[in-house]
N, C-alpha and C positions, 0 to 999 in steps of 0.2 A: 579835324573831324573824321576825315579818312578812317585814321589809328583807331580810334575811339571807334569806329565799326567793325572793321577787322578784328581786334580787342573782342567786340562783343560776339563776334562773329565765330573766332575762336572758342570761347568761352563756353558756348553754346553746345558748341564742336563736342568741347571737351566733356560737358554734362552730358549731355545725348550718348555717348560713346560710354562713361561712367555708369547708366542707366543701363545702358545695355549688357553690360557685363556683369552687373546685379541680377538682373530679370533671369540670363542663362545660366549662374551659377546656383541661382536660387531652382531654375526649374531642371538644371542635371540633381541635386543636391534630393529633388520631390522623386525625379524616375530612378535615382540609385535606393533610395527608399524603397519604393515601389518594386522593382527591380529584387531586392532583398526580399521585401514579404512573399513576391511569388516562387523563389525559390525555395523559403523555407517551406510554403504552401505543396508544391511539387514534392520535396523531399518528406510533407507527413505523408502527402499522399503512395509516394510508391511504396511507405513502410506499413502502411495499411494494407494496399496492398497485397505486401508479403505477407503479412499475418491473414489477411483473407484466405490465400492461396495456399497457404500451410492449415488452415484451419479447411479449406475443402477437401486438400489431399486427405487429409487425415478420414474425416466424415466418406470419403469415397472407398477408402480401405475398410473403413469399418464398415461400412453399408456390404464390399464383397463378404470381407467374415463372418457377418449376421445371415446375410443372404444363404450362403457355403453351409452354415452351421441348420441353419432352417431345413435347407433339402437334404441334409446328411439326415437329420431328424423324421423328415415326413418319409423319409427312404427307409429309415431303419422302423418305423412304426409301422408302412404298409408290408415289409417283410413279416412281421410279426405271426 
């Protein structure tokens, strides 16, 4: 009868411990998932980003040329 507990005692052991090793590889298996979408998420975001940031540079060039181009205008019309 001893054996026959130990036996079950083990066995027990061995599911418990079986269990556990499912549960962790199951939940690295969720956060390397996870884990991925937010790097892809990061990686739109800094490409956005750069197109934001090229698309102000641009709009801030153009605003001095229009601006530049205005008062050359309103300069050369009060000479007149």
């Amino acid at each position: 009868k001893e054996e026959m507990n130990s036996k079950h005692a083990h066995e027990m052991l061995v599911q418990d411990l079986t269990a556990q090793i499912t549960q962790a590889t199951q939940d690295r298996e969720e956060k390397a998932e996870a884990k991925a979408k937010h790097l892809q998420s990061k990686a739109d975001a800094e490409g956005d980003l750069a197109d934001t940031t090229s698309t102000k540079e641009a709009d801030e060039k153009y605003l001095a040329d229009l601006t530049a181009t205005c008062e050359q205008k309103a300069s050369d019309f009060e000479s007149r």
